[in-house]
C-alpha positions as CSV (number, residue, x, y, z in Angstrom):
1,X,-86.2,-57.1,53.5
2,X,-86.8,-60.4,51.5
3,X,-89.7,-58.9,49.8
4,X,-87.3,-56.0,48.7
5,X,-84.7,-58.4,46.2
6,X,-87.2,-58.4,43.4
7,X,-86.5,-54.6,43.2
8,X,-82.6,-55.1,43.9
9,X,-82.2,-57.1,41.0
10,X,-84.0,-54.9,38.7
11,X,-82.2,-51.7,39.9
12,X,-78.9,-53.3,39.3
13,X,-80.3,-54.2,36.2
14,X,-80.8,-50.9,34.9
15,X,-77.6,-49.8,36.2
16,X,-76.3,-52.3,34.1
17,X,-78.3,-51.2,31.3
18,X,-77.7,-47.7,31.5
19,X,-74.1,-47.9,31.6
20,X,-73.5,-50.3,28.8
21,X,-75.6,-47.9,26.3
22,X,-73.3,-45.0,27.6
23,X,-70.4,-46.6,26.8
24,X,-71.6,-47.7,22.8
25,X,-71.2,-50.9,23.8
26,X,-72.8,-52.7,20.8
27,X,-73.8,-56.8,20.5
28,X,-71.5,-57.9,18.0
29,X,-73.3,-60.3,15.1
30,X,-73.4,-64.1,15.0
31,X,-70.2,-65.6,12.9
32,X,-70.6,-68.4,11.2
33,X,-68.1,-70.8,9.6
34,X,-66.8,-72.7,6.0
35,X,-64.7,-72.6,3.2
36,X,-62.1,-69.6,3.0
37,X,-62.7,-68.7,7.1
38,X,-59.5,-67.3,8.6
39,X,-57.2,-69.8,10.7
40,X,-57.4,-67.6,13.7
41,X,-61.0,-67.0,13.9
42,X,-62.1,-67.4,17.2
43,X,-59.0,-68.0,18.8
44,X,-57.0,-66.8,21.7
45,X,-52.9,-66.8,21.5
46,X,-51.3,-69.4,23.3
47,X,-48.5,-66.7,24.5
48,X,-49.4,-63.1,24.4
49,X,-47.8,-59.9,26.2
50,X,-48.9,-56.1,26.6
51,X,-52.0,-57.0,24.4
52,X,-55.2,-56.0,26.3
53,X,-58.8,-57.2,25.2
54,X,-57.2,-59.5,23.5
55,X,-59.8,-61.6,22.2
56,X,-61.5,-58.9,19.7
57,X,-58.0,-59.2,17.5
58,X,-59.8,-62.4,16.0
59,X,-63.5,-62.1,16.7
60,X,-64.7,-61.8,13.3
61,X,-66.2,-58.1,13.6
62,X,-63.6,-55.5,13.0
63,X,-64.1,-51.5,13.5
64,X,-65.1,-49.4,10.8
65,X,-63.5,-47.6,8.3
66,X,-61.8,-44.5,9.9
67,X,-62.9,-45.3,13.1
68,X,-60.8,-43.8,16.1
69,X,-58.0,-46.5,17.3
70,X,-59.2,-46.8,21.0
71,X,-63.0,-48.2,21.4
72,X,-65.0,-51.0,22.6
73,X,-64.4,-52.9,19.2
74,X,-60.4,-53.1,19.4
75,X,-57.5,-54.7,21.1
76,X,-54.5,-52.8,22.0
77,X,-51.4,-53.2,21.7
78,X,-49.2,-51.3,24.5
79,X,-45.7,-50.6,23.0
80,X,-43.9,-52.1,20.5
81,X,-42.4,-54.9,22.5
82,X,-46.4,-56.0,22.6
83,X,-47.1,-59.1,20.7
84,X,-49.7,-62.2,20.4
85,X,-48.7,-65.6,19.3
86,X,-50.9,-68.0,18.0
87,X,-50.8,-72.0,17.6
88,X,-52.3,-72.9,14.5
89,X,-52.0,-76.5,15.9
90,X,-49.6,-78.2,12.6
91,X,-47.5,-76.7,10.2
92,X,-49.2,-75.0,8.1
93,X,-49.1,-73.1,4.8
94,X,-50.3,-69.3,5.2
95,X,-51.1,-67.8,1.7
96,X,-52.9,-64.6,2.5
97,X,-53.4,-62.3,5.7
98,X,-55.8,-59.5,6.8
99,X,-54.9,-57.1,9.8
100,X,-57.0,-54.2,10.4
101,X,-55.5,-51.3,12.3
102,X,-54.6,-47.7,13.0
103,X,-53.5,-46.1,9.8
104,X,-49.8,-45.0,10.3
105,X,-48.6,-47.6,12.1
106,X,-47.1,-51.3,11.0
107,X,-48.6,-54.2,11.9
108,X,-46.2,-57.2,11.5
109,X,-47.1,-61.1,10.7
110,X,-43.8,-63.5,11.3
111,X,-43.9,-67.4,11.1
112,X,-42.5,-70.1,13.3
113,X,-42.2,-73.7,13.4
114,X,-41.3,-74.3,17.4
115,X,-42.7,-71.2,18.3
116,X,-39.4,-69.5,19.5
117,X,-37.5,-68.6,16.3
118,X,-39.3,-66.6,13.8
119,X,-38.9,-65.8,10.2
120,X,-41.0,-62.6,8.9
121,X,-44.3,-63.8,6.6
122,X,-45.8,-60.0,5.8
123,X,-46.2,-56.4,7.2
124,X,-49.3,-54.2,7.1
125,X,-47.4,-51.1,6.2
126,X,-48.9,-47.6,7.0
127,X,-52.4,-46.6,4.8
128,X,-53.3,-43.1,3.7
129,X,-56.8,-42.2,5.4
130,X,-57.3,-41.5,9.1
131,X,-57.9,-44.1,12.1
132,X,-58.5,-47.8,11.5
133,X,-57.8,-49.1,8.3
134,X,-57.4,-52.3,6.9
135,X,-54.2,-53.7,4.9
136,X,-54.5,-57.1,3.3
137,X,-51.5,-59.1,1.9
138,X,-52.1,-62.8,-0.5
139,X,-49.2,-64.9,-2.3
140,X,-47.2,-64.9,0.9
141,X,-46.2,-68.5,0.3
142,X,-45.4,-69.2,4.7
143,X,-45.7,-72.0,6.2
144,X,-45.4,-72.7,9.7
145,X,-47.0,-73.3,13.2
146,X,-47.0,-70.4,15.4
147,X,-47.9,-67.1,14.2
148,X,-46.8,-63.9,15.7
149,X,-48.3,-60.5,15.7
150,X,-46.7,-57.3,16.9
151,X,-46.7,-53.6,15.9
152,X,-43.9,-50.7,15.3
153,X,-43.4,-47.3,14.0
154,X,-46.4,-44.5,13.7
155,X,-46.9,-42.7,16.7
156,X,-46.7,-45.7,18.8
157,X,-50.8,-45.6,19.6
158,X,-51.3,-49.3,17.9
159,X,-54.3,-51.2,17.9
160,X,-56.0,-53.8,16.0
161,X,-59.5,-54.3,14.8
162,X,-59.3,-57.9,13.2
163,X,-56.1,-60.3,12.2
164,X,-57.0,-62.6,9.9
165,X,-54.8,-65.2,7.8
166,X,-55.8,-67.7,5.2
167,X,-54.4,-71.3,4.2
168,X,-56.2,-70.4,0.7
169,X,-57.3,-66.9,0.0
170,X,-61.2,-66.9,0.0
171,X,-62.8,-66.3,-3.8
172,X,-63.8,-63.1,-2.6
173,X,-60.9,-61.1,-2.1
174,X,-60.4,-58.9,0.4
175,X,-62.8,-60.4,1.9
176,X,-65.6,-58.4,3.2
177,X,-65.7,-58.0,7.3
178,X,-68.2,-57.5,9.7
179,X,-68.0,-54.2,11.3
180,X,-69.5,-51.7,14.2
181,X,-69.1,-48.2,15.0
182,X,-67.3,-48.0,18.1
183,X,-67.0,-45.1,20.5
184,X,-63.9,-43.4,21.8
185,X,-63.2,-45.1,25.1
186,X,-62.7,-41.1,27.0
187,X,-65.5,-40.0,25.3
188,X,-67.5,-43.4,27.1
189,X,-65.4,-42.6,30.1
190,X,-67.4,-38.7,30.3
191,X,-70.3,-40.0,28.9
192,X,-70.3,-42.8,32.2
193,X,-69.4,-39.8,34.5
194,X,-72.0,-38.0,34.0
195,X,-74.2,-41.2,34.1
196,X,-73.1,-41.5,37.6
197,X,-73.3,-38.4,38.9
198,X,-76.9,-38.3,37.6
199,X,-77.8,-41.3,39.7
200,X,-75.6,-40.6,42.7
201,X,-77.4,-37.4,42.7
202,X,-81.0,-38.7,42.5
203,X,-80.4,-41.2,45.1
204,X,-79.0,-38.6,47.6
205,X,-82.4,-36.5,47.2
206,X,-84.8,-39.3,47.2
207,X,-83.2,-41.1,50.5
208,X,-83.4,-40.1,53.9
209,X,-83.9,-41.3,57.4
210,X,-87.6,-41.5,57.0
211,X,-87.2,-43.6,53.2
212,X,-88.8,-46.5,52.9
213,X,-86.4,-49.8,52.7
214,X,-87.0,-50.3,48.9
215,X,-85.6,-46.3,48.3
216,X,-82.3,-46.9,50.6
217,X,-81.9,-50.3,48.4
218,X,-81.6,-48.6,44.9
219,X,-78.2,-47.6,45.8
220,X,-77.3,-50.1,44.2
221,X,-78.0,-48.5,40.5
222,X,-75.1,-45.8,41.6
223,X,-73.0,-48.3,43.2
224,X,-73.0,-50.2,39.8
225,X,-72.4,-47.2,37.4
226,X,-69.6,-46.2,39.5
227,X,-67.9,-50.0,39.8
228,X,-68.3,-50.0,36.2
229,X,-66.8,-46.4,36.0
230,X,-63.9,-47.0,37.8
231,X,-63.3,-50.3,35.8
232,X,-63.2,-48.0,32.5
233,X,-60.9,-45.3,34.2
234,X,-58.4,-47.7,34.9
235,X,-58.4,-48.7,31.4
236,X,-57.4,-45.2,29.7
237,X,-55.1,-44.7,32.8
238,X,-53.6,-41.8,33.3
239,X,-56.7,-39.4,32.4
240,X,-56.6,-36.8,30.0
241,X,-57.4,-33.1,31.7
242,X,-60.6,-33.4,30.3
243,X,-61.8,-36.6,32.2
244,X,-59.5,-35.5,35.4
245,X,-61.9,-32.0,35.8
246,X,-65.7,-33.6,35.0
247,X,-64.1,-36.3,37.8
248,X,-63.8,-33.5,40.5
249,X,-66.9,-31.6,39.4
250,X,-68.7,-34.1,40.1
251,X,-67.4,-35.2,42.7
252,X,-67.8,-32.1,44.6
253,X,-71.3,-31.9,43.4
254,X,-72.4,-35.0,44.8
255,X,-70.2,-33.5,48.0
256,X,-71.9,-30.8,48.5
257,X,-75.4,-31.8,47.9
258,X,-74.9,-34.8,50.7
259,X,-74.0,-31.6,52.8
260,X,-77.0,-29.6,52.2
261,X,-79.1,-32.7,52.6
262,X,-77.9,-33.5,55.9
């Protein structure tokens, strides 16, 4: 069996492979730093709550323009009592801020010295256009040492691309952001079904009582795709109807052809 890892490791390889190009994931560019960078780039809140993938809010690549609110490229925010506070380390004076999100929603910037009482700094207020869109705010004139983010109003679907705030706006302003296309997570979520009932499928003609060793071990590219499946499903928890019916199609596919091959 030894001689049989080589092939292991590849297979989960390309399992790997195949199921992070069905999702859109895409390799976000380097960042690089100097003058005018934001004061929370690269960082993670100190206190955060209902906030999931929480480090994209300040990873220097926000979605693009009109983008759907729920991809690979955004954190989201779970209700309005969701929030992200960040410790900028000293007081310090905050003179213009950047949040990128979904259009009708507010996005909400309030300023703290001991990080429990907070005094509003700005608010991203709703944007004409559809999906993610960007709202930029300068002269704010806060100064403090915790920053908070939270969201309200809209239809309560809030998410954020990129936050960014500055102790002097940058000479170019708004600044210009880095940006990818990202893909609706249930669209990924079909896209990775069908990925695994493709390999599931193969696997269950190829392998039989008289396969070779190295056939039975590429059950590991199916076993992959589906770990990573069910990682994504319980991420847009509950499923739409859509997602819940390709699920049990495929299901009973795969079913009924380990029936007939038996």
């Amino acid at each position: 069996m030894a001689r049989y890892w080589p092939l292991v490791l590849l297979a989960v390889s390309c399992g790997g492979t195949l199921s992070l190009s069905c999702s859109g994931m895409t390799v976000a560019p380097p960042v690089s730093s100097g003058p005018g960078q934001s004061l929370l780039r690269g960082k993670n809140p100190s206190v955060s709550r209902g906030v999931s993938h929480i480090d994209r809010l300040t990873d220097g690549v926000a979605a693009e323009a009109g983008n759907f609110w729920r991809t690979e490229v955004t954190a989201i925010l779970g209700s309005a009592q969701a929030f992200a506070i960040y410790d900028l380390g000293r007081a310090t004076p905050v003179r213009c801020a950047l949040v990128e999100g979904d259009n009708n929603d507010v996005y909400r910037l309030e300023i703290s010295d001991d990080g429990k009482n907070f005094a509003p700094l700005w608010e991203g207020k709703p944007v004409p256009g559809a999906g993610m869109r960007t709202r930029t705010g300068r002269d704010l004139g806060g100064q403090g040492r915790y920053l908070r983010l939270s969201a309200s109003g809209g239809d309560g679907s809030y998410s954020v691309g990129e936050l960014a705030v500055y102790q002097e706006c940058p000479p170019e302003w708004p600044p210009t952001l880095s940006t990818l296309r990202g893909t609706p997570l249930d669209e990924a979520a079909r896209g990775k079904i069908w990925l695994f009932g493709v390999v599931a499928l193969l696997f269950l003609l190829v392998n039989g009582r008289q396969s070779p060793d190295f056939v039975r071990l590429l059950v590991v590219v199916p076993i992959g795709v589906g770990i990573s499946l069910v990682v994504q499903l319980v991420e847009l928890w509950p499923l739409d109807e859509n997602e819940q019916t390709l699920l049990r199609m495929v299901v009973a596919v795969l079913a009924a052809a380990a029936i007939v091959r038996e």
